[in-house]
C-alpha positions as CSV (number, residue, x, y, z in Angstrom):
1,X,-37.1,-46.4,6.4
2,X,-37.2,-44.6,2.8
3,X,-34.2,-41.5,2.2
4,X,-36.8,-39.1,2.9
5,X,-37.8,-40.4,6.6
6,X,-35.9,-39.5,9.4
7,X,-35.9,-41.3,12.9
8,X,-35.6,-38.4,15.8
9,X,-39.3,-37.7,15.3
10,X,-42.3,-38.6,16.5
11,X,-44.0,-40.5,14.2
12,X,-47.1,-37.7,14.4
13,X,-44.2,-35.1,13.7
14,X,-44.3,-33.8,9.7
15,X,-41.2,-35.6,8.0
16,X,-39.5,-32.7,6.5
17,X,-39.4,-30.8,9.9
18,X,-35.8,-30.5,10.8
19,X,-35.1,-30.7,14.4
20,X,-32.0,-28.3,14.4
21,X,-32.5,-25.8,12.3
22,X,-28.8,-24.8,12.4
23,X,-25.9,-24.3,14.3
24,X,-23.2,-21.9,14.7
25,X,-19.7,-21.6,16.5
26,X,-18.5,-18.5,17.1
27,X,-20.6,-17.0,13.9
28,X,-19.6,-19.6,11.5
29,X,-22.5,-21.5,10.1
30,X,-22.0,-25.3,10.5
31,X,-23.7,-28.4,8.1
32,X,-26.5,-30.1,9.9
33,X,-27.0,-33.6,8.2
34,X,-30.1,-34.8,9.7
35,X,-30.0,-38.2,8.0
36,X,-26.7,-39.2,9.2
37,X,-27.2,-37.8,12.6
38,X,-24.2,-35.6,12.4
39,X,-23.1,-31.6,12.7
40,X,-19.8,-30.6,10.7
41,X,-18.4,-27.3,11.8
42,X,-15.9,-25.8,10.0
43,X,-13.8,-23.0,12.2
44,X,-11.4,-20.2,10.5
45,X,-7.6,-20.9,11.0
46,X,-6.4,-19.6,14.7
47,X,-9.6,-19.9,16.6
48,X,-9.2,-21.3,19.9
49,X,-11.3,-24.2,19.1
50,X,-11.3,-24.6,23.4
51,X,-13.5,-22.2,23.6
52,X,-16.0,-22.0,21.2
53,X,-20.0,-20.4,21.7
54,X,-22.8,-22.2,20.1
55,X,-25.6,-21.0,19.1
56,X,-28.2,-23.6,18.0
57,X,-31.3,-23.1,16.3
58,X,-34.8,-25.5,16.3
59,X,-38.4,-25.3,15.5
60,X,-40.4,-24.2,18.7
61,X,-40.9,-27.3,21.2
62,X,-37.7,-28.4,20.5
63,X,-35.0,-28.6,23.6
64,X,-31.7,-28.7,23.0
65,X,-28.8,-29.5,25.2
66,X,-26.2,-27.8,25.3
67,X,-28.3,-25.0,24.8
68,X,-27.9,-22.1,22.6
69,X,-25.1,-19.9,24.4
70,X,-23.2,-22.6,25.6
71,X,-19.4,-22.1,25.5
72,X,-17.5,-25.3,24.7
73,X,-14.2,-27.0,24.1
74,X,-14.6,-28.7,20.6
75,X,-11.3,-30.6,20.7
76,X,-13.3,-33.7,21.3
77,X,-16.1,-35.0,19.3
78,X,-19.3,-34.0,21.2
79,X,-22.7,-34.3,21.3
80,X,-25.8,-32.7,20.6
81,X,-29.3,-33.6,22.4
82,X,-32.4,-32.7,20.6
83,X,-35.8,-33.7,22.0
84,X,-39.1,-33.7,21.3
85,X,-42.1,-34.5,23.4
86,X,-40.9,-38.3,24.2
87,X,-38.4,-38.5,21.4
88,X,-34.6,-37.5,21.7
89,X,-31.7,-37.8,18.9
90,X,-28.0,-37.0,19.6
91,X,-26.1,-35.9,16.8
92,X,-22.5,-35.8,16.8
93,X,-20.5,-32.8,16.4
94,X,-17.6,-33.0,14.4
95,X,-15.5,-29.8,14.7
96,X,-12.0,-28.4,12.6
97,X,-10.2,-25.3,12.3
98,X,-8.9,-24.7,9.0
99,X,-5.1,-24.6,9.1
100,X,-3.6,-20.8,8.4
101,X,-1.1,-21.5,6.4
102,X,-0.3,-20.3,2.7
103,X,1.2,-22.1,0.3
104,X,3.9,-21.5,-2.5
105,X,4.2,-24.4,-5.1
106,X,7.7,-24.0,-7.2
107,X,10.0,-26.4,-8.8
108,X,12.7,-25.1,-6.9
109,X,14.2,-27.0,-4.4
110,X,13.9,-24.0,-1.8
111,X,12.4,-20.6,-2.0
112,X,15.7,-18.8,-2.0
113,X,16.9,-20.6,-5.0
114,X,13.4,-19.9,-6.5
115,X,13.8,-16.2,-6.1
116,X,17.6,-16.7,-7.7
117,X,16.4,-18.8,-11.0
118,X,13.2,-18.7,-11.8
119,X,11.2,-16.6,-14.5
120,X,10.6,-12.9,-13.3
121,X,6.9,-13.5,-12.4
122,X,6.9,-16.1,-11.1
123,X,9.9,-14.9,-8.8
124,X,7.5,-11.3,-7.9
125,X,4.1,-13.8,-7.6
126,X,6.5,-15.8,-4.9
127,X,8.1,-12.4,-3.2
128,X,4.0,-10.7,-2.7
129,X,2.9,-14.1,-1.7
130,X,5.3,-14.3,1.4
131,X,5.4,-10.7,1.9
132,X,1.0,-10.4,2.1
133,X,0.8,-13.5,4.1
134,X,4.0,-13.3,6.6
135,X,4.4,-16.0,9.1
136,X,1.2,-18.4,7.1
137,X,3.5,-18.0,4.1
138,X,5.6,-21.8,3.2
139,X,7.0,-22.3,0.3
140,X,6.5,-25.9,-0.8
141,X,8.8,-28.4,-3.1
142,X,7.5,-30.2,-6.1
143,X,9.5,-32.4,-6.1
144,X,9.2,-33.8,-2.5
145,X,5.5,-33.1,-1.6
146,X,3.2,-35.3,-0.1
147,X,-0.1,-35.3,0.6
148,X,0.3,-35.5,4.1
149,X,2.5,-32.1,3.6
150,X,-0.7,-30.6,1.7
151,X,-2.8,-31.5,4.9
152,X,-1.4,-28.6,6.9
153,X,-2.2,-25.6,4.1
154,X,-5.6,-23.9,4.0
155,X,-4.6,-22.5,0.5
156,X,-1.5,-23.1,-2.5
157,X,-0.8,-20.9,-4.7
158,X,0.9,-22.3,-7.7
159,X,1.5,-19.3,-10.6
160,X,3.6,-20.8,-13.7
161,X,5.2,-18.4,-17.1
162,X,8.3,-19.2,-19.2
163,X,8.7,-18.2,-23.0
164,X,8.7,-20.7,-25.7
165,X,6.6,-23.1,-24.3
166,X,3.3,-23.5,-22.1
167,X,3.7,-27.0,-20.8
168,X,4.7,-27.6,-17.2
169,X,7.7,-29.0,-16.3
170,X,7.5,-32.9,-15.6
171,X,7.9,-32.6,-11.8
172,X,4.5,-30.5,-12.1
173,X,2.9,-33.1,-14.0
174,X,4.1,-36.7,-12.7
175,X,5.0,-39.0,-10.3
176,X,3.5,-39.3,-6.5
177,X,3.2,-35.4,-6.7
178,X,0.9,-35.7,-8.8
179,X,-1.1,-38.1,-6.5
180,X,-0.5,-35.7,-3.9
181,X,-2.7,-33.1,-5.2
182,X,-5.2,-35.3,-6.5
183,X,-6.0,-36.7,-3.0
184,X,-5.7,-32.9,-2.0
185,X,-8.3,-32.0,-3.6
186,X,-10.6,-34.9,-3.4
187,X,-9.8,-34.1,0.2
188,X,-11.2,-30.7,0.0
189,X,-7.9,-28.6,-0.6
190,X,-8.1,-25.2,-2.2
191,X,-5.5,-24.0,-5.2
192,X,-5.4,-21.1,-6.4
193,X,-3.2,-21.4,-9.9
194,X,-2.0,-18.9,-12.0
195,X,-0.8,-18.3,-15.5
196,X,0.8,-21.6,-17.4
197,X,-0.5,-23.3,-13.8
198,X,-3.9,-22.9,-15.0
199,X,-3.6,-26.4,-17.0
200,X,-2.4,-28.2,-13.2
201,X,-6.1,-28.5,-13.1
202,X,-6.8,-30.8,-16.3
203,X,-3.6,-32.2,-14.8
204,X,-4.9,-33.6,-11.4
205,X,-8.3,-34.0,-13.6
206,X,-10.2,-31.6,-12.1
207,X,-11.0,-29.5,-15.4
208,X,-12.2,-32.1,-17.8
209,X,-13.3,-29.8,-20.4
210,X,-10.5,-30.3,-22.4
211,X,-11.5,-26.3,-23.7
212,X,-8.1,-24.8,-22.6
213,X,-6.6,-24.7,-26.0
214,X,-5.8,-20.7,-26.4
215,X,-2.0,-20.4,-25.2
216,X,0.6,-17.9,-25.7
217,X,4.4,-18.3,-24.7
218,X,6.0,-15.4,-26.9
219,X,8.5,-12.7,-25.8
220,X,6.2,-10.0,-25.6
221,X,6.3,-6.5,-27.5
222,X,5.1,-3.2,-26.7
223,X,1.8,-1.6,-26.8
224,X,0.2,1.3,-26.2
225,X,-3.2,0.1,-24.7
226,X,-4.2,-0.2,-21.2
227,X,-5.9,-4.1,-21.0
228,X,-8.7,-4.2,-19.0
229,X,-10.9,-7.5,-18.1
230,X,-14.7,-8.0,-17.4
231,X,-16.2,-9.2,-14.8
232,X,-19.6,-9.6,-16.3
233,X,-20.5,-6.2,-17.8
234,X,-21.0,-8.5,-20.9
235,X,-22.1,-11.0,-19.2
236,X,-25.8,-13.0,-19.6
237,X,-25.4,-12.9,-15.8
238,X,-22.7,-10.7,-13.9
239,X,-20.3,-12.3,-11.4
240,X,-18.8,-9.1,-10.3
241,X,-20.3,-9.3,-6.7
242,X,-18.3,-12.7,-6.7
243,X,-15.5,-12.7,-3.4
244,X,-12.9,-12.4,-6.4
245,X,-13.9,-9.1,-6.6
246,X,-15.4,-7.6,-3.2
247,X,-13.6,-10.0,-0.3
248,X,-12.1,-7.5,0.6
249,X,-13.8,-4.3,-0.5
250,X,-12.4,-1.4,-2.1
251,X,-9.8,-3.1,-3.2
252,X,-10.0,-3.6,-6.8
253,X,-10.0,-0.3,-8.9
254,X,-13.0,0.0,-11.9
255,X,-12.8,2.3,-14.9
256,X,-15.7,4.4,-15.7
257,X,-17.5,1.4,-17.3
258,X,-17.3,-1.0,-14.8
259,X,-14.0,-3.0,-16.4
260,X,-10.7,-4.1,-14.2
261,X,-7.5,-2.2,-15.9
262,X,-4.5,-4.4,-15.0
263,X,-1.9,-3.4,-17.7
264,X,-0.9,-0.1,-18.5
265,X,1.1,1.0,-22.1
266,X,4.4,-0.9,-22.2
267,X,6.0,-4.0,-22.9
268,X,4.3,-7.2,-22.3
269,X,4.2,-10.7,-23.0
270,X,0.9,-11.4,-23.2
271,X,1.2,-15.2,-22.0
272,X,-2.7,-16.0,-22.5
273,X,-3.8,-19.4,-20.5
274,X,-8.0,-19.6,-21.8
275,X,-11.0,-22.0,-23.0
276,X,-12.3,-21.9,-26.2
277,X,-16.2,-22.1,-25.4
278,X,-17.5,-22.2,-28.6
279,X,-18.2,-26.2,-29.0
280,X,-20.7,-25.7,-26.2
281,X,-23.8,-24.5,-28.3
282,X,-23.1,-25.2,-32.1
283,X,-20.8,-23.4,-34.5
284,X,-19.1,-19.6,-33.3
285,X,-19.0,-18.1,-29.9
286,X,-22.3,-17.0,-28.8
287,X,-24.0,-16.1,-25.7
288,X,-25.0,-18.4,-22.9
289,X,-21.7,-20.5,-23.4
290,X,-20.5,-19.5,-19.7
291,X,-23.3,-21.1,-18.2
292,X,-23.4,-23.7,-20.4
293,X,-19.6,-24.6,-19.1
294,X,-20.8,-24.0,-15.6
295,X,-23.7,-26.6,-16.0
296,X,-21.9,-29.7,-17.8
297,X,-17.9,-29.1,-15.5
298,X,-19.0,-26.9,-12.5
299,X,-16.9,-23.7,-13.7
300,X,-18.0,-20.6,-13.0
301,X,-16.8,-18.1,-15.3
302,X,-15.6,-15.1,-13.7
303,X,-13.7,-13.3,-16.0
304,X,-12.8,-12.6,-19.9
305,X,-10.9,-9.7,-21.7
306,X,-12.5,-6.8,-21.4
307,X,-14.2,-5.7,-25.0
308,X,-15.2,-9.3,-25.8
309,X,-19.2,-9.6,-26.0
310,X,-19.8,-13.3,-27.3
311,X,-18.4,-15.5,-24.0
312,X,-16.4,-17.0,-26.1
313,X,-13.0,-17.3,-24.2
314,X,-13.0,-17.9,-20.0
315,X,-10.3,-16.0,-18.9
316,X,-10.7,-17.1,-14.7
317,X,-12.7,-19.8,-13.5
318,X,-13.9,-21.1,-10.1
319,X,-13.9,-24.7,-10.6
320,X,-16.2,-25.7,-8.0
321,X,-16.5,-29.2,-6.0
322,X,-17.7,-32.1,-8.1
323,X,-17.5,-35.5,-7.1
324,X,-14.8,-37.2,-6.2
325,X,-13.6,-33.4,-6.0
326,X,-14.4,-31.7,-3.0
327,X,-12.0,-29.1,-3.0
328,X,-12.0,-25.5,-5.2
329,X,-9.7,-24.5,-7.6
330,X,-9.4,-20.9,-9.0
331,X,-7.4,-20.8,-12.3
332,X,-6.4,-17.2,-13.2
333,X,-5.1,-17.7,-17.0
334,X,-5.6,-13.7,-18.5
335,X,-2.8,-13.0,-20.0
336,X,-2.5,-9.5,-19.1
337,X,-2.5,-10.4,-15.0
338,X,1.5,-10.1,-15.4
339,X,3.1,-10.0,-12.0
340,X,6.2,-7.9,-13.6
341,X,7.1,-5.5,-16.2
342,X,10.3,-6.5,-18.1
343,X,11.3,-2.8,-19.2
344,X,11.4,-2.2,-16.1
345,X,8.3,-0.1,-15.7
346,X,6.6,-0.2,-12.5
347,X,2.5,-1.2,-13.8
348,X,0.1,1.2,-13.1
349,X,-2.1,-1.2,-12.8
350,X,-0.4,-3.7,-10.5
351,X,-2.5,-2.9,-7.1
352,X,-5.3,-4.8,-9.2
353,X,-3.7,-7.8,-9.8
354,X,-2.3,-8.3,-6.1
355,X,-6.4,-7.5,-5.0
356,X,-7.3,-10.1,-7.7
357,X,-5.3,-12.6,-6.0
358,X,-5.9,-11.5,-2.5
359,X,-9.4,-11.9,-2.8
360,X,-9.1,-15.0,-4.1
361,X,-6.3,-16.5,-1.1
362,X,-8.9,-14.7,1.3
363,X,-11.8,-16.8,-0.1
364,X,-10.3,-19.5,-0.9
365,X,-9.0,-20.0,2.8
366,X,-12.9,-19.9,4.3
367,X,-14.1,-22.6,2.0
């Protein structure tokens, strides 16, 4: 039988007719393979996967059993009958619910003693992680993880700054750790990584770009300016209706011209984590580069400094699955995203950053 046949038809019955159409549970859309015979459904974290409602779609003349409106438990493998005139297939339904929990990635060996020693934003990235996400939030080990621990998080959040230097610490970058993540997110695991973290994804191999060469580790000084980023204002194609920015809508505050302010006049330290697109299409920055970078690594660019009109520097990126990788990675690397002020300030600007992130957990934890 070639790829393109499929064997619960008649052999009168066009070959690219799918018998199920689709299938849902509870309003979540599942994967219908027709080759392989088999229905992956996918269930947000919490639901009561006892008692889930199908609802089953197929071409006219098609019965189905269980039929569309059937309540089941999913705990087990079950089956699904499609027939035909005189020819029936049963697929197998294969059902999950996403764990709920949340993440924290430090090299702490316990979140207390994070909060006591580590660099201020990483310590307030760690405090509005557990105080958004309550009882899902876990703080997690480097040290000691395994991938087995990974297997019970929908989502980690692993956000990195120091001065002097933007390397990770060995315990980031080595050992069965390491390995840990990598299967994670062959696996299908989501991160979501944050300032010097950004690089964890050329670590585990994920981003093999080798573009993230703009890095800044300073002190910091004082400025007058409000930073702003861009969503695709400047874009060749706009990503601002990506779940970054409208998950949760109404969250994330524009200025007049469509830009994200998220640092208001004050100190800062200006820790930049970004790609240098301009080897993509010949000498200088030019546009077209961010879909250049999407097309050869599966990165969508969905952010840059506000003001900059050549896509020359990816500021956040969606790395999206590509084989072996079947997981998504989010790398947040602007350097104005600071978590805290170090005069002392409170940032205007601060309730876009946390919505930044949010989104980002929040979408993330569907995939």
């Amino acid at each position: 039988m070639g790829c393109d046949e499929r064997d619960n038809y008649d052999e009168d019955l066009d070959p690219v007719l799918n018998i199920v159409t689709s299938l849902k549970g509870n309003g979540t859309n599942a994967t219908v393979n027709d080759l392989q015979g088999t229905i992956n459904l996918v269930l947000p974290p919490r639901t009561d996967i006892t008692n889930v409602e199908l609802e089953i779609k197929a071409p006219q003349g098609v019965e189905i059993n269980p039929p569309s409106g059937t309540v089941l438990d999913l705990s087990q493998r079950q089956e699904v009958s499609v027939t035909y005139g005189t020819s029936t297939r049963n697929y197998q339904l294969i059902t999950r619910v996403l764990p709920s929990k949340i993440g924290f990635l430090g090299e702490a060996e316990s979140y207390d003693e994070l909060i006591a020693n580590a660099d201020d934003d990483i310590v307030a990235a760690a405090q509005w992680v557990k105080d958004t996400y309550l009882n899902d939030f876990e703080y997690l080990n480097a040290a000691e993880v395994t991938y087995e621990d990974l297997e019970e998080f929908n989502v980690v959040v692993f956000y990195y700054d120091q001065v002097g230097s933007s390397e990770l610490p060995a315990v980031f970058t080595e050992g069965n750790n390491k390995s840990a993540f990598i299967q994670y997110v062959v696996e299908g695991g989501k991160l979501l990584l944050g300032g010097m973290a950004t690089s964890f994804a050329e670590t585990i191999g994920r981003d093999n770009s080798g573009l993230q060469t703009i890095q800044g580790n300073g002190g910091g000084f004082e400025s007058p300016d409000t930073w702003i980023i861009d969503g695709g204002v400047k874009f060749v194609n706009s990503k601002l209706n990506h779940p970054i920015y409208t998950y949760n809508p109404g969250l994330i505050e524009f200025d007049e011209n469509g830009f994200i302010p998220i640092i208001d006049a004050g100190y800062r330290e200006d820790h930049n984590n970004l790609w240098d697109a301009s080897p993509l299409l010949g000498a200088g920055h030019q546009l077209g580069q961010f879909g250049e970078f999407e097309r050869l690594y599966n990165g969508v660019v969905l952010a840059v400094w506000g003001g900059v009109a050549d896509e020359c520097c990816p500021g956040i990126i969606e790395f999206q699955p590509k084989p072996p990788y079947s997981g998504t990675i989010i790398a947040i690397g602007i350097g104005g995203i600071e978590w805290n002020m170090n005069d002392g300030r409170t940032n205007e600007y601060r309730n876009n950053i946390e919505a930044i992130y949010k989104n980002s957990i929040d979408y993330l934890s569907t995939l």
